[in-house]
C-alpha positions in Angstrom: -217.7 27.8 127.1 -219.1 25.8 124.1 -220.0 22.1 124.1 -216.9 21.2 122.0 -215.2 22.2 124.9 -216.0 20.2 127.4 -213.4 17.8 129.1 -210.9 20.3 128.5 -209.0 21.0 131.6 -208.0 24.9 131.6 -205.8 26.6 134.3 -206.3 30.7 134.8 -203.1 32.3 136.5 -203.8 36.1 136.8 -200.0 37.9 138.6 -200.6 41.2 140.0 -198.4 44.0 140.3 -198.9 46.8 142.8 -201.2 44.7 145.1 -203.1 42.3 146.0 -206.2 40.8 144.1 -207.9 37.3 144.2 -209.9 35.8 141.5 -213.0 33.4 141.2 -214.9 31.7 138.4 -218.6 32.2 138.3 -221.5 30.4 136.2 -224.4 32.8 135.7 -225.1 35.6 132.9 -226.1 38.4 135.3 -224.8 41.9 135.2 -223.5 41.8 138.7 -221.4 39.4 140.2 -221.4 37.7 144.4 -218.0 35.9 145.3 -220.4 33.6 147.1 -221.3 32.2 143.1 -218.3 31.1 143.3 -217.5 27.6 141.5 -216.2 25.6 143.9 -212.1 25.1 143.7 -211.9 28.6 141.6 -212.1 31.2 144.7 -208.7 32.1 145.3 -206.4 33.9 147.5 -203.6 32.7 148.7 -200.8 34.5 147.4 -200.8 37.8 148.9 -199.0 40.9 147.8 -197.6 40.7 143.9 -198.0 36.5 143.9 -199.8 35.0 141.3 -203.3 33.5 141.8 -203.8 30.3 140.0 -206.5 26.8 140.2 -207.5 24.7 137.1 -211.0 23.2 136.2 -212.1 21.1 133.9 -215.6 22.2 132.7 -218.9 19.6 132.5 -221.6 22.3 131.4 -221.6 24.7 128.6 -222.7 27.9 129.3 -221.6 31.7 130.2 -218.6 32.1 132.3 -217.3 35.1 134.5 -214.4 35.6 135.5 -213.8 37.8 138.2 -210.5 39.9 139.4 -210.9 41.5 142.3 -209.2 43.8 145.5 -209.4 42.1 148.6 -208.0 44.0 150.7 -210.5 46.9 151.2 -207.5 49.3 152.3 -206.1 49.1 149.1 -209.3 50.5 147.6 -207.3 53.4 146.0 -204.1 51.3 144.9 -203.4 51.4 140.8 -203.0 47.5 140.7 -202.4 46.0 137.1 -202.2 41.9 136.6 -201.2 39.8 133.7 -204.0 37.3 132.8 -203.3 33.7 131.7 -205.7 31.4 130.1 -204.5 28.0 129.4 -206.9 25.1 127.6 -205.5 21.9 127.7 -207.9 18.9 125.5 -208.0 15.7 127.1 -209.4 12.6 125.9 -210.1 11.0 129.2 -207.8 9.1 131.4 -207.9 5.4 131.5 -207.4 2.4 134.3 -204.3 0.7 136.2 -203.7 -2.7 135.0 -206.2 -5.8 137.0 -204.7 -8.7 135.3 -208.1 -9.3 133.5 -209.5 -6.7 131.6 -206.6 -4.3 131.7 -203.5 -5.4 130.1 -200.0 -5.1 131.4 -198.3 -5.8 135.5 -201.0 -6.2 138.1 -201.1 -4.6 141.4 -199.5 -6.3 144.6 -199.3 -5.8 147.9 -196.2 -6.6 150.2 -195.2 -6.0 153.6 -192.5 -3.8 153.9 -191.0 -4.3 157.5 -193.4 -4.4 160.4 -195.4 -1.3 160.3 -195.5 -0.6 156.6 -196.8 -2.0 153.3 -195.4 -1.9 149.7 -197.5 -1.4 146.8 -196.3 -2.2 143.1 -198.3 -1.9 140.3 -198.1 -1.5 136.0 -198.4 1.8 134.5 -201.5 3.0 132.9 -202.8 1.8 129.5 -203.2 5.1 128.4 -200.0 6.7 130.0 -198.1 9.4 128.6 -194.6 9.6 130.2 -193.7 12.1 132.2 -197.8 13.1 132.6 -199.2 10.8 134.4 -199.3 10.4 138.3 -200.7 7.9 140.5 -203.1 8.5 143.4 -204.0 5.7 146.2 -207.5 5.6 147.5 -207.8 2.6 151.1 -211.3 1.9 152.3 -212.0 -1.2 154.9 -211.8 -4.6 153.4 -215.9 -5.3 154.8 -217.1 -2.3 152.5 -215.2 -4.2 149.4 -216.8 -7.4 150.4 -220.5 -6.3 150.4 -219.5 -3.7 147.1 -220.7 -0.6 149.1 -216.8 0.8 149.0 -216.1 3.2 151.0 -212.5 4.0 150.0 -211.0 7.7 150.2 -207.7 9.2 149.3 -204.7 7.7 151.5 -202.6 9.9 148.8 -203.4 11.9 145.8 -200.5 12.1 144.3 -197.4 9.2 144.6 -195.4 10.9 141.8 -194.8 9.3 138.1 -193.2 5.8 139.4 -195.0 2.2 139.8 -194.7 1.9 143.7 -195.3 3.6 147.0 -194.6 2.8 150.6 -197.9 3.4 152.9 -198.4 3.0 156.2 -200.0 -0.7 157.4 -202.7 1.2 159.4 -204.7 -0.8 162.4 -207.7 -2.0 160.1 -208.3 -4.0 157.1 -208.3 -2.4 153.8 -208.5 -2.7 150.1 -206.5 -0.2 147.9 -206.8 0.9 144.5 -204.5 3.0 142.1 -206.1 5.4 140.2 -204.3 7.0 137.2 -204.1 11.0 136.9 -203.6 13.6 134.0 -203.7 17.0 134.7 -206.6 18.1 136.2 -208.4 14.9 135.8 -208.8 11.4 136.9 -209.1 8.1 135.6 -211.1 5.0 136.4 -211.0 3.0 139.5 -210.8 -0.4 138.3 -214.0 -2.9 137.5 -216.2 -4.6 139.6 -216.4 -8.2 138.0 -215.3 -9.6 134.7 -218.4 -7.7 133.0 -216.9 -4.6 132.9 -219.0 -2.7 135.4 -217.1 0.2 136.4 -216.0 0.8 140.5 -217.7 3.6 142.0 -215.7 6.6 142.2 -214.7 8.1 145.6 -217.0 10.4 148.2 -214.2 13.1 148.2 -211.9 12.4 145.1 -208.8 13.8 144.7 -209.3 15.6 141.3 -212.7 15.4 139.0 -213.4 12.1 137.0 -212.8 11.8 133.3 -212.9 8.0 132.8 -211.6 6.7 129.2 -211.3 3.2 128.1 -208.1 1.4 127.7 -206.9 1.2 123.9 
């Protein structure tokens, strides 16, 4: 993986025949390789006999790369399995912000009630969107968190689908919400702190890794 590839988010499907096989990714240049140097996210098995094994990753580090194929089923030891390998590299320039009414341009977000036990949330799409590419996840975290700036907000839903608004649950606390914009295998930024542009601290557990571009 060179350098001029970094922020490139690339997906590796590998669809065996015969069998069953898993696959992981692994960062070291050693002759022999331990599924527990696995990268996290890239250990997979899930599919079972003759299903395809897939994750994505976007890489930060340049460096040496293995991937391994393997059986892991050790009673199948003996089996002829073959696979097709996939490799796909998709370049990404970064994913940018949902509109604030201040330093983002376009339809702010809002907050409604929807009935007695649920909430609407509206908001513009991205200034970076692509149509048809870019999803919307909703992080909450308890209003007293947002009032001191030590956020504490995790994902209430990583993925609302293409469209501008999502029903949530009210929940029995107060909380602050934020859209963040997705591409991918990527996310984008999670909105600004004050009018000086300092960037909101990205979530404890996020749904997908960070790429943060600016708005046009």
């Amino acid at each position: 993986m060179q350098a001029g590839d970094l922020g490139t988010s690339w997906t590796f499907t590998v669809t065996p025949a015969g069998g069953d096989i898993g696959i992981a990714l692994i960062n070291q240049s050693i002759q022999y390789f331990r599924l527990a140097d696995a990268m996290p996210g890239t250990l997979v098995n899930a599919g079972g006999t003759n299903q395809a094994e897939i994750f994505s990753i976007t890489f930060a580090t340049a460096g040496y790369y293995a991937l391994l194929i393997y059986k892991p089923d050790s009673s199948q030891v003996s089996n002829a399995i073959s696979y097709v390998l996939d490799i796909t590299g998709i370049p990404s320039s970064g994913v940018a912000e949902t509109p604030d009414g201040s330093l983002v341009p376009g339809v702010p977000f809002t907050i409604s009630k929807s009935g007695t036990t649920q909430l609407e949330l509206n908001w513009g799409v991205s200034c970076d969107e692509n149509p048809g590419e870019t999803i919307y996840e909703i992080y909450r975290g308890t209003l007293a968190s947002f009032a001191s700036g030590t956020y504490d907000h995790i994902p209430l839903l990583c993925d609302s689908g293409t469209d501008t608004s999502e029903k949530v649950s009210a929940g029995t606390s107060s909380y602050y919400y934020l859209i963040v914009p997705a591409e991918k295998a990527e996310e984008g930024g999670y909105g600004f702190v004050d009018p000086t542009g300092s960037n909101r601290p990205a979530s404890v557990s996020p749904c997908l890794v960070q790429n943060r571009a600016n708005c046009p």
